[in-house]
Each structure stands twice: as C-alpha cells, then as structure tokens.
N, C-alpha and C positions, 0 to 999 in steps of 0.2 A: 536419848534414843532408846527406845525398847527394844531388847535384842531377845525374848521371848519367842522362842521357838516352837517346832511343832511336836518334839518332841517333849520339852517342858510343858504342855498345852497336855500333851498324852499320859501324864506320869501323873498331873494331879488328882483328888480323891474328889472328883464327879456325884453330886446327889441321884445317887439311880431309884426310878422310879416305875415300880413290877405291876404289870396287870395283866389280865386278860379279857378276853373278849372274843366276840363271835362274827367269822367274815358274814358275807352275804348268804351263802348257803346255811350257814348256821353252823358249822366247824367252830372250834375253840382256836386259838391263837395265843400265842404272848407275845407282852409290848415290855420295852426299857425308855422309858422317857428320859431325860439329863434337864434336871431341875433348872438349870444357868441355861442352857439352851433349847429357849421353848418349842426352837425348831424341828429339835432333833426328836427321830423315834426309830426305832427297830423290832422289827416284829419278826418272829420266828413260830414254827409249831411246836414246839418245849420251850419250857422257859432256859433249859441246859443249853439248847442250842440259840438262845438267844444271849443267855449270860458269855455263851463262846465266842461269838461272832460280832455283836455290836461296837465292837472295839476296829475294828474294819469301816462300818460305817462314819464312826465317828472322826477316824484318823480321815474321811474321804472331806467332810462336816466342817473340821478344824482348816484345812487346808484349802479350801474355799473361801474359812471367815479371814483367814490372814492375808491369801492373795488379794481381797477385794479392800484389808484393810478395816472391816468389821472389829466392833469390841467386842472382846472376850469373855464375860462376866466368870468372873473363877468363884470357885467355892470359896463361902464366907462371904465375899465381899456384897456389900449392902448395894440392893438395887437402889437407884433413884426414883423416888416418887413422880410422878408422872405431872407436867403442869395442865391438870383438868381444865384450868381456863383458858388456856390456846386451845386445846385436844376439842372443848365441847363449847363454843360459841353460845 
C-alpha cells in the first residue's frame, strides 16, 4: 500500500520551469511550469510573486492527482516511453 501523502508529495524538489510571456494585450507575465506535471502552470506578473504563490496552486494540483488516484511522477524517476504503436495505428 502506498501511504504517500500530500504533504510528502509537497516537500519534494519539483523541476521548476521560469518563463515569460505576453497575455493577449501584450502585458509580460511569468509562468512556473513543474517538469513531472505537465499539467501544471502558474502565472503571475513577477516572477517574485509567482515563485511566492505557486506552491498554493500546486498543493490544489496534488490533491486532486491523489483523490482521483492519478500517478505521481516525482523527480528523478524515469518517465515511461510511450508505446507509439498502440498511440499511432
């Protein structure tokens, strides 16, 4: 039984990924992407107030993957290559 909690889930060292970019009006923005969860993103107008806050969304992110039962992929561990021949006929 895996007893991997949400706070175990919170405490690990996450691949953050910093960028920016520009809304529709043309405004700057920053993004944190999390390399293992290609779902996740969080945008702010600083990146200050994005490295503050994305840890909120994430903790909302995690607690969804676990109630639903989703895999976790945690840092380090090795994605699975993908079987292209079921994927693409």
């Amino acid at each position: 039984m895996d007893n991997k909690d949400l706070d175990y889930y919170l405490n690990l060292d996450w691949t953050l990924i910093e960028g920016e970019d520009l809304d529709f009006d043309g405004n700057p923005y920053h993004y944190i992407e999390i390399k293992e969860i290609p779902s996740f993103v969080f945008c702010a107008k600083t990146i200050e107030k994005a490295r503050e806050n994305y840890k909120r969304q994430l903790k909302l992110t995690l607690m969804v993957m676990l109630e639903n039962g989703d895999h976790i992929t945690e840092p380090g561990e090795e994605e699975d290559e993908p079987d292209w021949e079921s994927l693409c006929p």
